[in-house]
N, CA, C and O atoms as a Tripos MOL2 file, in Angstrom:
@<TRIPOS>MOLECULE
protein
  284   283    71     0     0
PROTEIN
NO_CHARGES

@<TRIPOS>ATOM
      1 N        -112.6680  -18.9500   72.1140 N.3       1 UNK1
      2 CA       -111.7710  -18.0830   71.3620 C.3       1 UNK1
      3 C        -110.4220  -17.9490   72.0650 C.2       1 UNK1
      4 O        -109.3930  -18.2350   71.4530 O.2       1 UNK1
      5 N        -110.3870  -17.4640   73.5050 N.am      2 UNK2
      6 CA       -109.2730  -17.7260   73.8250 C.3       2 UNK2
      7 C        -108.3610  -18.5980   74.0100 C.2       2 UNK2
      8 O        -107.1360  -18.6680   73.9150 O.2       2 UNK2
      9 N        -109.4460  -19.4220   74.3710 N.am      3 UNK3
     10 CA       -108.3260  -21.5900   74.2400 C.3       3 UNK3
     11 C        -107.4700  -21.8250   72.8670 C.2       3 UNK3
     12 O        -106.3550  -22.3430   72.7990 O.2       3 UNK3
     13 N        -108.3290  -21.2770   71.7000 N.am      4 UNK4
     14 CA       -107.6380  -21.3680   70.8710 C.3       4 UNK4
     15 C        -106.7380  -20.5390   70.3620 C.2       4 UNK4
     16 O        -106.0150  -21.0910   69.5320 O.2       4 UNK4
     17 N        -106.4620  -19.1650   70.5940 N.am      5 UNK5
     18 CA       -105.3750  -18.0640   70.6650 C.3       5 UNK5
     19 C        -104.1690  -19.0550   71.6350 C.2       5 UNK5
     20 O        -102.9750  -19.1160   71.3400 O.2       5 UNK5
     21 N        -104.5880  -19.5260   72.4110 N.am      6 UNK6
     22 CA       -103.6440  -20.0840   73.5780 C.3       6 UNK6
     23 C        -102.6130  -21.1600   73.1090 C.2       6 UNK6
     24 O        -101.4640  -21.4630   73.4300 O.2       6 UNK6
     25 N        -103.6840  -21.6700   72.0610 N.am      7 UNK7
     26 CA       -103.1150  -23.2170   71.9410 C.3       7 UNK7
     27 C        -102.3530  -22.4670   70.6430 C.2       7 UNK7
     28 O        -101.1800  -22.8220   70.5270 O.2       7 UNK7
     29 N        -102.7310  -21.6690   69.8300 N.am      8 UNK8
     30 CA       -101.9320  -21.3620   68.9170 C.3       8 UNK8
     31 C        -100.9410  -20.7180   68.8500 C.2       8 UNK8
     32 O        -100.2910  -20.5500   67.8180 O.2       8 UNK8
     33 N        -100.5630  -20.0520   70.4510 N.am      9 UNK9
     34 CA        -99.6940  -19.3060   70.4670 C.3       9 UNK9
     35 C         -98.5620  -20.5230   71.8110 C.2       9 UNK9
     36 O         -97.3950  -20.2650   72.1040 O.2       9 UNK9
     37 N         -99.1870  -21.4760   72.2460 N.am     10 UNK10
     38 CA        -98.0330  -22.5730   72.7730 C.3      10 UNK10
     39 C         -97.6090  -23.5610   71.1700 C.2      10 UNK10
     40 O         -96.4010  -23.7340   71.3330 O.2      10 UNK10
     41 N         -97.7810  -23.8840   70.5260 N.am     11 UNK11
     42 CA        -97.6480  -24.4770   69.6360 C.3      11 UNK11
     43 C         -96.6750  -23.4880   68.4990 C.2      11 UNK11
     44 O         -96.2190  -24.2250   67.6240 O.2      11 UNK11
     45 N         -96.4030  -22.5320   68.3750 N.am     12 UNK12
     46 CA        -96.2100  -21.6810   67.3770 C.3      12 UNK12
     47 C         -94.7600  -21.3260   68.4650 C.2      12 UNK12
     48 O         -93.6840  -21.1220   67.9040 O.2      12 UNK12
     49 N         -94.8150  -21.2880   69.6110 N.am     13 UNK13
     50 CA        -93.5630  -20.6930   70.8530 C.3      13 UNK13
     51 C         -92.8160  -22.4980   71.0100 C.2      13 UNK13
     52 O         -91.6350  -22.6470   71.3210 O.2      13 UNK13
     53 N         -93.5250  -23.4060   70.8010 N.am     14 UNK14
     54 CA        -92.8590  -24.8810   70.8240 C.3      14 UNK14
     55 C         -92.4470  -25.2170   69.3310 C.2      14 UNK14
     56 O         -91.6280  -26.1320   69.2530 O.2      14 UNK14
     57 N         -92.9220  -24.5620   67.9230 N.am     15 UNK15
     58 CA        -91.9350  -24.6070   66.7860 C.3      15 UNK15
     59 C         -91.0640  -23.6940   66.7270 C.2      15 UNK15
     60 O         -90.0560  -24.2150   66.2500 O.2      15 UNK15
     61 N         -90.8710  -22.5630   66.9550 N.am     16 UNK16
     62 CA        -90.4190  -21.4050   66.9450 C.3      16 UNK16
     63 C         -88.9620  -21.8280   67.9210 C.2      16 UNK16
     64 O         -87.8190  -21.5950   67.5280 O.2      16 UNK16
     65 N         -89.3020  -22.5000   69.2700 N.am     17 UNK17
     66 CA        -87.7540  -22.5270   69.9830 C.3      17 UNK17
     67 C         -87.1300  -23.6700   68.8940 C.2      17 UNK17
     68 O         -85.9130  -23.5090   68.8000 O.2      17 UNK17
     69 N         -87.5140  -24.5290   68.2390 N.am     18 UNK18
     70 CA        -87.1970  -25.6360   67.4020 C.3      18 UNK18
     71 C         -86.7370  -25.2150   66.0490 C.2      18 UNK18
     72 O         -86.0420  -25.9500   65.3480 O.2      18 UNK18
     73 N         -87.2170  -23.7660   65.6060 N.am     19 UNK19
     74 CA        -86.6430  -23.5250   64.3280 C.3      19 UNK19
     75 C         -85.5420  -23.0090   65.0300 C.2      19 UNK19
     76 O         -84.5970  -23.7980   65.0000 O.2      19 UNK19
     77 N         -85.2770  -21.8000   65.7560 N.am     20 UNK20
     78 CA        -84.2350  -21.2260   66.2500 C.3      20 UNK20
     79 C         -82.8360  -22.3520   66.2740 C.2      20 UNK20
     80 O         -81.6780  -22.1600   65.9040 O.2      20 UNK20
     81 N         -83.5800  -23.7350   66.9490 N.am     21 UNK21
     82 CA        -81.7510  -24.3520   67.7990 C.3      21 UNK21
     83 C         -81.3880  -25.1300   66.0890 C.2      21 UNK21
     84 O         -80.2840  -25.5930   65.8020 O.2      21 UNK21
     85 N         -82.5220  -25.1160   65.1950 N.am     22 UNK22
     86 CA        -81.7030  -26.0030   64.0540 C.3      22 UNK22
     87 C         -81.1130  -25.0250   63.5680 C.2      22 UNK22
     88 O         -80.1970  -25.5600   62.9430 O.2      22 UNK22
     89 N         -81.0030  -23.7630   63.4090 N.am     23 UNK23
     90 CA        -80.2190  -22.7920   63.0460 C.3      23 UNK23
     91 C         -79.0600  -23.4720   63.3030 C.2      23 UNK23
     92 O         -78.9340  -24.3760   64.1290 O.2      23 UNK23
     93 N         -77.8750  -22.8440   62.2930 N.am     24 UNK24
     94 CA        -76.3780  -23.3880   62.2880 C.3      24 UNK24
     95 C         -75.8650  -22.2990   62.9890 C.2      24 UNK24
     96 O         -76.4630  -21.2250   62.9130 O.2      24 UNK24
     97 N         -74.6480  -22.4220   63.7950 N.am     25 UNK25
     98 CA        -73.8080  -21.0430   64.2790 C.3      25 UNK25
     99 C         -73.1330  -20.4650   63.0720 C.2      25 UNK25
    100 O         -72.9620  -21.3610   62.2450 O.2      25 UNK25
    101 N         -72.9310  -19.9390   62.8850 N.am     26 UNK26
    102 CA        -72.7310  -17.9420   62.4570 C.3      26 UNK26
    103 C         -71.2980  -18.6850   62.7240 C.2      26 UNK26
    104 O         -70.7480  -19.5280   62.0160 O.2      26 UNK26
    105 N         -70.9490  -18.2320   63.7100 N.am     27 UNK27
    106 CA        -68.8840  -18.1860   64.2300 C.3      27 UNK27
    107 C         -68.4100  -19.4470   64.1830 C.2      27 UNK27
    108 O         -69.1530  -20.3700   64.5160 O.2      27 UNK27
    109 N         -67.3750  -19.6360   63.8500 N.am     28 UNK28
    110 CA        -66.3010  -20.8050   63.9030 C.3      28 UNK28
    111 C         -66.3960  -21.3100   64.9760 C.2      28 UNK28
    112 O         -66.7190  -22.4880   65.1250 O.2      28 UNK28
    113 N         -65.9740  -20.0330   66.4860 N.am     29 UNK29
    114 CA        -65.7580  -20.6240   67.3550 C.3      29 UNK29
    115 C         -63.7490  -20.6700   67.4390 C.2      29 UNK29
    116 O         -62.9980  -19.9140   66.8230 O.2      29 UNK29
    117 N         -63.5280  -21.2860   67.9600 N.am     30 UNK30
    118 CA        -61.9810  -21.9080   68.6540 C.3      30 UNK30
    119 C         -61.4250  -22.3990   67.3730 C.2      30 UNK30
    120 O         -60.2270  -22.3590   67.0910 O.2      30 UNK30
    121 N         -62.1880  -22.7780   66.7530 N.am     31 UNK31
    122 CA        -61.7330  -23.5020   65.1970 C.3      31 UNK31
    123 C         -61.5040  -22.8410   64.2690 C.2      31 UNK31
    124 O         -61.1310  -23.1790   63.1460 O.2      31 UNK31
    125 N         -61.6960  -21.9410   64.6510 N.am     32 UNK32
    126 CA        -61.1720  -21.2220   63.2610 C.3      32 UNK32
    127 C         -59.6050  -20.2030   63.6720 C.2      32 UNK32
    128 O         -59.0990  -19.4250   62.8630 O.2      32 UNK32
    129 N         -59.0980  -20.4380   64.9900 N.am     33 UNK33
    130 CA        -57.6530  -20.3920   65.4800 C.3      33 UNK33
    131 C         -56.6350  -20.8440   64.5120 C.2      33 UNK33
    132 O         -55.9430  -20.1840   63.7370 O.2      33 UNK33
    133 N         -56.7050  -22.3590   64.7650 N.am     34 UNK34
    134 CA        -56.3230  -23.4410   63.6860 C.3      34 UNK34
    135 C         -56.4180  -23.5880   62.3680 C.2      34 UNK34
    136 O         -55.6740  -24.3520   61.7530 O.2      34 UNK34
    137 N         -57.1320  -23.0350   61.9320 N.am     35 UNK35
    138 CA        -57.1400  -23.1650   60.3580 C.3      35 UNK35
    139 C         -58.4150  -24.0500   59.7470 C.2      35 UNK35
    140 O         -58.5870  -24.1680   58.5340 O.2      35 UNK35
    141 N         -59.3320  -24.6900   60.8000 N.am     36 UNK36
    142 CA        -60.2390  -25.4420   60.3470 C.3      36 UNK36
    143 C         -61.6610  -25.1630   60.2040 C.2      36 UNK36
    144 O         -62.7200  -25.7890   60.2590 O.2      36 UNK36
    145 N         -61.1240  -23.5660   59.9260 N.am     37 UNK37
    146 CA        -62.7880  -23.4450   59.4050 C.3      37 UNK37
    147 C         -63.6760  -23.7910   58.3130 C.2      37 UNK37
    148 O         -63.1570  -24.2750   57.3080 O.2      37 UNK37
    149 N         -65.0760  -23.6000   58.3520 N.am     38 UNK38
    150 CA        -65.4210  -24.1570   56.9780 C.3      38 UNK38
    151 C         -65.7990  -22.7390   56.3220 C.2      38 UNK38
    152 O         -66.8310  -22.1920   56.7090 O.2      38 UNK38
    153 N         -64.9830  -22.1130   55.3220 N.am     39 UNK39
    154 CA        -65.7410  -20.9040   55.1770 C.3      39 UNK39
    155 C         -66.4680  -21.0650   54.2130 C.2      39 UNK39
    156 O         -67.5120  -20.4130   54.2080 O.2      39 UNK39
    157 N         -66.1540  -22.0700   52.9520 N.am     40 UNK40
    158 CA        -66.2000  -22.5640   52.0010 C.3      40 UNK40
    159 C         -67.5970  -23.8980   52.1730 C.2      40 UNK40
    160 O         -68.0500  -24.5250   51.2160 O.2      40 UNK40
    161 N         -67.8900  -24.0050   53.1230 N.am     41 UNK41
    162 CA        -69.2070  -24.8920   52.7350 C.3      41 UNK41
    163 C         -70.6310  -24.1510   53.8520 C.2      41 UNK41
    164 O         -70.8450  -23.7740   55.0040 O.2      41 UNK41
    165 N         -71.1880  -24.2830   52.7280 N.am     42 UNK42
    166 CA        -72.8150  -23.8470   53.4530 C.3      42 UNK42
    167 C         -73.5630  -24.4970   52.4510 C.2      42 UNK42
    168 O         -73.1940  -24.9390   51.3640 O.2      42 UNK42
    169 N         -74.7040  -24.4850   53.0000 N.am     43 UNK43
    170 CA        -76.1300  -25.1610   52.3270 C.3      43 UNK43
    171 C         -77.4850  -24.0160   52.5720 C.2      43 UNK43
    172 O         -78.4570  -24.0550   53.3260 O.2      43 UNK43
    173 N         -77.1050  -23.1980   51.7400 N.am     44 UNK44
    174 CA        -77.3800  -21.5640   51.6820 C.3      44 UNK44
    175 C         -79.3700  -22.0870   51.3290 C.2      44 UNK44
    176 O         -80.2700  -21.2700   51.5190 O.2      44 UNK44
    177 N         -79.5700  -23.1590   50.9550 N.am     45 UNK45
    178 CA        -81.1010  -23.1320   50.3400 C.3      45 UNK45
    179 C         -81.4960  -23.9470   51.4030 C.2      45 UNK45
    180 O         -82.5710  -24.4920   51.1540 O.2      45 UNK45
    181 N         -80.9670  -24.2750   52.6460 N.am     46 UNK46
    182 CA        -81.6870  -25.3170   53.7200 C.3      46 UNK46
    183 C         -81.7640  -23.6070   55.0710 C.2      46 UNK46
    184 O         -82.5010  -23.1960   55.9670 O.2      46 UNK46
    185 N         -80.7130  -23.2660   54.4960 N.am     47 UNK47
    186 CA        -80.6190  -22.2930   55.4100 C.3      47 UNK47
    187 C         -81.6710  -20.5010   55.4710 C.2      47 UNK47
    188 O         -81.9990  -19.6870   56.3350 O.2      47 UNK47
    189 N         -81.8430  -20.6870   53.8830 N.am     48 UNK48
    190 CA        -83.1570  -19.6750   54.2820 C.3      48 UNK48
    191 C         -84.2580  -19.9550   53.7360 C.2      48 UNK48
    192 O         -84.7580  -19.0830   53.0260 O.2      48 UNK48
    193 N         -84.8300  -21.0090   53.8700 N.am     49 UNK49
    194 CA        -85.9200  -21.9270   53.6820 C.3      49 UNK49
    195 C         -86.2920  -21.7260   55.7470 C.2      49 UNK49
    196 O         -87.3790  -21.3820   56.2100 O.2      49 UNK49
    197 N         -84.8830  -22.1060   56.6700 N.am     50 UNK50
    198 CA        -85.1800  -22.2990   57.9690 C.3      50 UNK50
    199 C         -85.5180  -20.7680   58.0630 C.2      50 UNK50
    200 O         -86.5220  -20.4970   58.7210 O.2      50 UNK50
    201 N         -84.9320  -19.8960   57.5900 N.am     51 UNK51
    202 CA        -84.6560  -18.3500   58.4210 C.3      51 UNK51
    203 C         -86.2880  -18.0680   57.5920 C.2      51 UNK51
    204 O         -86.9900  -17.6350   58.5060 O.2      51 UNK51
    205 N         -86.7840  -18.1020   56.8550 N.am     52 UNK52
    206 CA        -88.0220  -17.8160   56.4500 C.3      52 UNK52
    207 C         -89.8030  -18.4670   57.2880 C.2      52 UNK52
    208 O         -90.9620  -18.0590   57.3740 O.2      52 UNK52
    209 N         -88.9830  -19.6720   57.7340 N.am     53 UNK53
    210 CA        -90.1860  -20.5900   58.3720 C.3      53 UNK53
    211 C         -89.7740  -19.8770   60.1250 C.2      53 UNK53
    212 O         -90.6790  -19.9950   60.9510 O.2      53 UNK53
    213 N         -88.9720  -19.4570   60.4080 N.am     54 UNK54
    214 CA        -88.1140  -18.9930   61.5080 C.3      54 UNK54
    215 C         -89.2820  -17.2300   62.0370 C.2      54 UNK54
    216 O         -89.8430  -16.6620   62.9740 O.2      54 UNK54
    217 N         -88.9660  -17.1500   60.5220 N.am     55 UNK55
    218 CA        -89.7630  -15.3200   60.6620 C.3      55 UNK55
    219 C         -91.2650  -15.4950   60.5690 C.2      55 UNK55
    220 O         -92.0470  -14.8310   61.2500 O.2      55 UNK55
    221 N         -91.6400  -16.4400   59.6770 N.am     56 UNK56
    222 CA        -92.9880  -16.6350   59.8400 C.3      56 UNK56
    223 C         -94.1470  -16.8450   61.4670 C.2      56 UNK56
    224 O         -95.1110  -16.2990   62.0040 O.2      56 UNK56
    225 N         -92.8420  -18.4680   61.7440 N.am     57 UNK57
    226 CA        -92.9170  -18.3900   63.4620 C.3      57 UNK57
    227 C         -93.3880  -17.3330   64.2080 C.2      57 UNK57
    228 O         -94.3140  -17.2920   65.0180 O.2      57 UNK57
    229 N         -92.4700  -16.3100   63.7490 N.am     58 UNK58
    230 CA        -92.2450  -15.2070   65.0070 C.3      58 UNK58
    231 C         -93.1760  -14.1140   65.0250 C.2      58 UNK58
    232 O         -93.5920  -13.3580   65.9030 O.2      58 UNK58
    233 N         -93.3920  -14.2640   63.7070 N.am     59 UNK59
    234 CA        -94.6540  -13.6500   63.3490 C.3      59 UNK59
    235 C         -96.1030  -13.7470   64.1280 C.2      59 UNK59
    236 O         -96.7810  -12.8110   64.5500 O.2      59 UNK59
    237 N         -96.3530  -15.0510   64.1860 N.am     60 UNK60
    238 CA        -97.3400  -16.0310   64.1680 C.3      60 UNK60
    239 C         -97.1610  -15.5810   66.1050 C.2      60 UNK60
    240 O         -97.9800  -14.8120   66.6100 O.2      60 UNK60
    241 N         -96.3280  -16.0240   66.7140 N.am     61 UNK61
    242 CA        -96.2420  -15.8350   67.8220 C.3      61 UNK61
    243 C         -96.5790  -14.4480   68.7730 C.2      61 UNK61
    244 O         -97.0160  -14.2700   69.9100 O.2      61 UNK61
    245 N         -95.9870  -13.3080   67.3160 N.am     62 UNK62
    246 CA        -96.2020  -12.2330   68.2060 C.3      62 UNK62
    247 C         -97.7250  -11.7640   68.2500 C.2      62 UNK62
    248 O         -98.4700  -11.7140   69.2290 O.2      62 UNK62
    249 N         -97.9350  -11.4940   67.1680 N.am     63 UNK63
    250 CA        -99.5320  -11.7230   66.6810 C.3      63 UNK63
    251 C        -100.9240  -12.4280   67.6190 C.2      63 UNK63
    252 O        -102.0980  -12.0650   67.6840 O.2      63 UNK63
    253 N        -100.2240  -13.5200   68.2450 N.am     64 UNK64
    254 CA       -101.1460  -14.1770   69.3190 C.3      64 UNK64
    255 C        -100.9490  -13.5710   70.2820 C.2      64 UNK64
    256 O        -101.8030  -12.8020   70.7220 O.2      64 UNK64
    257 N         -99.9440  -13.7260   70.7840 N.am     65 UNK65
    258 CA        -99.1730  -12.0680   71.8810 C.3      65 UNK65
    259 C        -100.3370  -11.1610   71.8980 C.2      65 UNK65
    260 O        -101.4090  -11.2840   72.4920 O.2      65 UNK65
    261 N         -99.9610  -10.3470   71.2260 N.am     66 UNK66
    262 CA       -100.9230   -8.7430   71.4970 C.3      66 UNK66
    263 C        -102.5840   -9.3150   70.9330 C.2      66 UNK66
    264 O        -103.6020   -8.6800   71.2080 O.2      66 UNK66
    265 N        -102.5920  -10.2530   70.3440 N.am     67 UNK67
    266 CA       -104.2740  -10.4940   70.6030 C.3      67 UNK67
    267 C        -104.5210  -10.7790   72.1210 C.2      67 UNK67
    268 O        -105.2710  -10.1320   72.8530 O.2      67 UNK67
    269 N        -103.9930  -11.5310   72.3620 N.am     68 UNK68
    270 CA       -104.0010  -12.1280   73.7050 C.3      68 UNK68
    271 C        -104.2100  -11.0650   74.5400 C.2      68 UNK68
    272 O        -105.3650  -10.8790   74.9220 O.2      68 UNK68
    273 N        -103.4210  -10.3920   74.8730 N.am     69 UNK69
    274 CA       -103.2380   -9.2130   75.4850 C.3      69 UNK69
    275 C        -104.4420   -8.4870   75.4040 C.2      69 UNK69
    276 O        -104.9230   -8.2200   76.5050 O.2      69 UNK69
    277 N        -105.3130   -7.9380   74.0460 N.am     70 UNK70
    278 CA       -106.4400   -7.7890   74.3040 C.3      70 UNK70
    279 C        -107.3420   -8.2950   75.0510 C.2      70 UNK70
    280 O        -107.9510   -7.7670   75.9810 O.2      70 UNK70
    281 N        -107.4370   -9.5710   74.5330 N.am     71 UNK71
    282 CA       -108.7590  -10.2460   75.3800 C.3      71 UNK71
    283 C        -108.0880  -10.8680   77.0090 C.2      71 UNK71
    284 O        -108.8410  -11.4060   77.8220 O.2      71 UNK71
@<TRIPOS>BOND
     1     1     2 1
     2     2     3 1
     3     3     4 2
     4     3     5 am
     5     5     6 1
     6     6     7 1
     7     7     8 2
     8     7     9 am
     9     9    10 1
    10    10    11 1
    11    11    12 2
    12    11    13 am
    13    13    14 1
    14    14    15 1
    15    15    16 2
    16    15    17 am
    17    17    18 1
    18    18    19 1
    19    19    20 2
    20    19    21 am
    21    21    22 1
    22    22    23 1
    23    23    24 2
    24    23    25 am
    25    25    26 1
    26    26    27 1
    27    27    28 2
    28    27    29 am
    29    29    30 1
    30    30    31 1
    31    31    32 2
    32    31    33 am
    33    33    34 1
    34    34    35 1
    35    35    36 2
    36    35    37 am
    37    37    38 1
    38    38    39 1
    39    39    40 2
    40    39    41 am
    41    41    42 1
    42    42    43 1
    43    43    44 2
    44    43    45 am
    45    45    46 1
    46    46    47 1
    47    47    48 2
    48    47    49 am
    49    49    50 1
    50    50    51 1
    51    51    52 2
    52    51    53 am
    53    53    54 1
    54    54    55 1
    55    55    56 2
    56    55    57 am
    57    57    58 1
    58    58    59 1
    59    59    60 2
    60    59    61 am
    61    61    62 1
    62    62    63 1
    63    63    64 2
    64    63    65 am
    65    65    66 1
    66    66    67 1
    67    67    68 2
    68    67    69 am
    69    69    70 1
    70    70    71 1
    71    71    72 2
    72    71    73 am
    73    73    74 1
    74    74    75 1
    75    75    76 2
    76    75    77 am
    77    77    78 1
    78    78    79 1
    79    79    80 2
    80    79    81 am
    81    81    82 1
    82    82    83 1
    83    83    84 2
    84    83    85 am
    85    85    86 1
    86    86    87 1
    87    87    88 2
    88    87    89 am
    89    89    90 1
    90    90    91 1
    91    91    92 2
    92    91    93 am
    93    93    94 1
    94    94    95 1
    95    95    96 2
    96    95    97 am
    97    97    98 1
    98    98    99 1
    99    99   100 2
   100    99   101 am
   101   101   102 1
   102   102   103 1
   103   103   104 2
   104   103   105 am
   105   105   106 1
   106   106   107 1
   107   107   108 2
   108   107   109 am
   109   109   110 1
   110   110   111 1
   111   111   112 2
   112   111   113 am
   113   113   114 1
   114   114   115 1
   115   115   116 2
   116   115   117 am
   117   117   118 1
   118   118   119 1
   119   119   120 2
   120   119   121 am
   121   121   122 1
   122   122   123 1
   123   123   124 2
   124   123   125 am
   125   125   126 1
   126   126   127 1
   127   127   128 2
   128   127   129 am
   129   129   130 1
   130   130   131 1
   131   131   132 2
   132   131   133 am
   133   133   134 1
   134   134   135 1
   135   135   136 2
   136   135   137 am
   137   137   138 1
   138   138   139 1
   139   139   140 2
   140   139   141 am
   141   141   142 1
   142   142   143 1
   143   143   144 2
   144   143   145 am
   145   145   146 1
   146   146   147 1
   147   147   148 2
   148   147   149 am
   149   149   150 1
   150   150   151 1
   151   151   152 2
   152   151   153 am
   153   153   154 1
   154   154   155 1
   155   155   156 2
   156   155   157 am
   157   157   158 1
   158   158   159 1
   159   159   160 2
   160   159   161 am
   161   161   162 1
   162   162   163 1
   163   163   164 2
   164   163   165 am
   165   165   166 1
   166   166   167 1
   167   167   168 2
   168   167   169 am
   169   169   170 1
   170   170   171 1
   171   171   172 2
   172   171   173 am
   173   173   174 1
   174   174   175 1
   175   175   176 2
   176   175   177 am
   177   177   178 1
   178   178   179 1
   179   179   180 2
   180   179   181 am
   181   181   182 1
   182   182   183 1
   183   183   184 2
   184   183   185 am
   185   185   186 1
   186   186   187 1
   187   187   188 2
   188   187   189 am
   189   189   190 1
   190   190   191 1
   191   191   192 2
   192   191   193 am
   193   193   194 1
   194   194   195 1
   195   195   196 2
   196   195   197 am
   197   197   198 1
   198   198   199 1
   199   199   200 2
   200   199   201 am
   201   201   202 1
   202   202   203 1
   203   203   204 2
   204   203   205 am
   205   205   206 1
   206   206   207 1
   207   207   208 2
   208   207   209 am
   209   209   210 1
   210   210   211 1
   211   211   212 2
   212   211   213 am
   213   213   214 1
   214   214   215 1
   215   215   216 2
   216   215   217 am
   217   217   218 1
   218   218   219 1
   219   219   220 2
   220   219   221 am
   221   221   222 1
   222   222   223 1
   223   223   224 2
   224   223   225 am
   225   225   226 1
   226   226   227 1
   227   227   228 2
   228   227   229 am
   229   229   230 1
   230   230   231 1
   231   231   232 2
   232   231   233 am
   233   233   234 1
   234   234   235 1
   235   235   236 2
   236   235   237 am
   237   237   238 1
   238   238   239 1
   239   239   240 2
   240   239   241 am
   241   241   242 1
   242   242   243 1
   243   243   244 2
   244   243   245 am
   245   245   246 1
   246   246   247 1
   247   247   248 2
   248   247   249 am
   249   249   250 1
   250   250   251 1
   251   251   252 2
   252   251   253 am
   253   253   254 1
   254   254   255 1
   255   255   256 2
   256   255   257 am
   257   257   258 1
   258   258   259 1
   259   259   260 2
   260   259   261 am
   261   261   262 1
   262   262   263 1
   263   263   264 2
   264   263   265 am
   265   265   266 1
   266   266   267 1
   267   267   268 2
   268   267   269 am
   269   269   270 1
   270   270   271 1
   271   271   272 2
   272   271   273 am
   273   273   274 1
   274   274   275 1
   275   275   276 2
   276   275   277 am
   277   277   278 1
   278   278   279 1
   279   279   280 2
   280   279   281 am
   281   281   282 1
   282   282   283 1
   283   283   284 2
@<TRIPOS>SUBSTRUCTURE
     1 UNK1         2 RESIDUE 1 A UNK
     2 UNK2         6 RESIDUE 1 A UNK
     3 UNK3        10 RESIDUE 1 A UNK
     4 UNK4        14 RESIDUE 1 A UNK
     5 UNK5        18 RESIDUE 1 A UNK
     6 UNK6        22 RESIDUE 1 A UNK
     7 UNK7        26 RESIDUE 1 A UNK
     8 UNK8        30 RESIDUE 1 A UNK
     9 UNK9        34 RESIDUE 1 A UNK
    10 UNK10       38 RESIDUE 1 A UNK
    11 UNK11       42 RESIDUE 1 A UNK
    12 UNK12       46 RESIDUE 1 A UNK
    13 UNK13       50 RESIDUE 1 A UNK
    14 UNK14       54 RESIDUE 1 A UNK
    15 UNK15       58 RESIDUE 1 A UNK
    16 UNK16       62 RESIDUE 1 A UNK
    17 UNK17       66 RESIDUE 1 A UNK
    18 UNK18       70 RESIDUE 1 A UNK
    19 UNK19       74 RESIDUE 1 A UNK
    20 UNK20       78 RESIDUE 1 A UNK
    21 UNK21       82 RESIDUE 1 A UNK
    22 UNK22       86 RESIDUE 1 A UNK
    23 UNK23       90 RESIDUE 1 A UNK
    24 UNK24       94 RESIDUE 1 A UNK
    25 UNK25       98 RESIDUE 1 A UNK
    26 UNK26      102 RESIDUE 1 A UNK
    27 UNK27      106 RESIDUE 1 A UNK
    28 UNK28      110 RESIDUE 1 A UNK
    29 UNK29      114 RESIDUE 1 A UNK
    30 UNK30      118 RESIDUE 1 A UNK
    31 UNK31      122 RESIDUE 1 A UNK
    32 UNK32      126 RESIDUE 1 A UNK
    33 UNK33      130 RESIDUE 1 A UNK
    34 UNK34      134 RESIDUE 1 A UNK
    35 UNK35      138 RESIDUE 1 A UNK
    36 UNK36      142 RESIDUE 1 A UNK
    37 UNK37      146 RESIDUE 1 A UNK
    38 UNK38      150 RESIDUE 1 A UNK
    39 UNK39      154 RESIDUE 1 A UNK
    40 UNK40      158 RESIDUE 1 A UNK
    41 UNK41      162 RESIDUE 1 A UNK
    42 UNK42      166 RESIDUE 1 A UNK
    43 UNK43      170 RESIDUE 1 A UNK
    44 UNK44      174 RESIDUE 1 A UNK
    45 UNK45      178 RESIDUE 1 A UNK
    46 UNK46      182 RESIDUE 1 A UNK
    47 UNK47      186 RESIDUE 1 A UNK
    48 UNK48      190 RESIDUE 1 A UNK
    49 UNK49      194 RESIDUE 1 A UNK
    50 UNK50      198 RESIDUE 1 A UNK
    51 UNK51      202 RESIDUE 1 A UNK
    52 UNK52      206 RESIDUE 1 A UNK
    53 UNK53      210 RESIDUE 1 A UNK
    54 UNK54      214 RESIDUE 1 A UNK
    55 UNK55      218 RESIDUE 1 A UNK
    56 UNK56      222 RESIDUE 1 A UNK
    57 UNK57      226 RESIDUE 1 A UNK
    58 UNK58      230 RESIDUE 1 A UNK
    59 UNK59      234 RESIDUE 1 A UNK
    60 UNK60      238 RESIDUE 1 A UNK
    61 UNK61      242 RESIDUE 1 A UNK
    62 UNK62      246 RESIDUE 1 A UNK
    63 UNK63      250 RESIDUE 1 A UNK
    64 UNK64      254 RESIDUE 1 A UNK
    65 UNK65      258 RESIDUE 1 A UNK
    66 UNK66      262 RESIDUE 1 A UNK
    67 UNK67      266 RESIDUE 1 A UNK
    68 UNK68      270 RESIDUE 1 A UNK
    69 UNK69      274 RESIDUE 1 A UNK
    70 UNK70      278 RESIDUE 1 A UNK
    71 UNK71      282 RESIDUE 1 A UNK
């Protein structure tokens, strides 16, 4: 029981850092000084398709967490 809390909670913390970095940045950044921001393009249905599989993750992770913690 616990091997498998274990493995489900390294596997779920190894998708979870992987949904996080495909996340897009939020801020311009330096670029948007210049005039070259994009304010005008997003891909709003790739983007909370990720933020939904993102929360599920975290879910999934914390959940093994405090089981864990029990046993």
């Amino acid at each position: 029981m616990k091997f498998t809390l274990l493995l489900i909670e390294f596997i779920s913390a190894i998708l979870l850092t992987i949904a996080v970095l495909l996340h897009t940045a939020k801020g311009e950044g330096i670029g948007a000084i210049g005039g070259h921001a994009r304010m005008f393009h997003s891909q709003k249905g790739l983007e909370d398709g990720l933020n939904r599989v993102t929360t599920v993750l975290a879910i999934i992770f914390v959940i093994s967490a405090g089981v864990l913690g029990v046993f």
